[in-house]
Every structure is written in C-alpha cells, then in structure tokens.
C-alpha positions in Angstrom: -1.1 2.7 -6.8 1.4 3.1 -4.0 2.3 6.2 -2.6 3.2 8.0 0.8 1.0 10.2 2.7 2.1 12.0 5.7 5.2 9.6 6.0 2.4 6.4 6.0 2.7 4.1 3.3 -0.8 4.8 1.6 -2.7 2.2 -1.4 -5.0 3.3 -3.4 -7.5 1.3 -6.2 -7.1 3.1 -9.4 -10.7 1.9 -10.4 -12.8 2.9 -7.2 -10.2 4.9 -5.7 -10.5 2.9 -2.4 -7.8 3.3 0.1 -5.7 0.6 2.4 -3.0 1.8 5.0 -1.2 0.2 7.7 -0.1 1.7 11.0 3.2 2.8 11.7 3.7 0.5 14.5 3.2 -2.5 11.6 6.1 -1.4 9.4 6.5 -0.3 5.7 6.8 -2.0 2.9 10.9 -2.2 2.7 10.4 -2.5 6.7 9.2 -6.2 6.6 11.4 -8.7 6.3 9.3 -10.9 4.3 7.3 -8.9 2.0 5.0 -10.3 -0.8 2.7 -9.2 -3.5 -0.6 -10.1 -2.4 -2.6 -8.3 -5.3 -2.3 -6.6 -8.6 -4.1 -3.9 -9.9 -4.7 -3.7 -13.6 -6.7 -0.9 -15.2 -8.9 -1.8 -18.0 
C-alpha cells in the first residue's frame, strides 16, 4: 500500500505491515523521471 505520511511518500506491506520510505532529498514517486514498478504486493 502507498500512502503519504507527514508529506513523505510512505510503503507499507499489507502482510507484515513492514514499512519502506525514501528521503526527501531522493524525490517522490511522480518526482523521478524514470519511475518503475519494482514489486507488487498481492494479498492472499
């Protein structure tokens, strides 16, 4: 699941509920100007 915390782009496993951010200074998502899925999620 994506979502936004505090204005930082936040992701968050919907199985184990483990957590990934990235620092401002890296960009958002819509910031980069090549942006890829790297991974999908699917809930059983």
């Amino acid at each position: 699941m994506l979502f936004f915390e505090n204005d930082i782009e936040q992701v968050e496993c919907v199985a184990c509920k483990h957590r990934f951010s990235e620092p401002k200074s890296q960009g958002g998502g819509s910031e980069r100007e090549f942006d890829q899925v790297i991974g999908v999620f699917k809930p059983e």
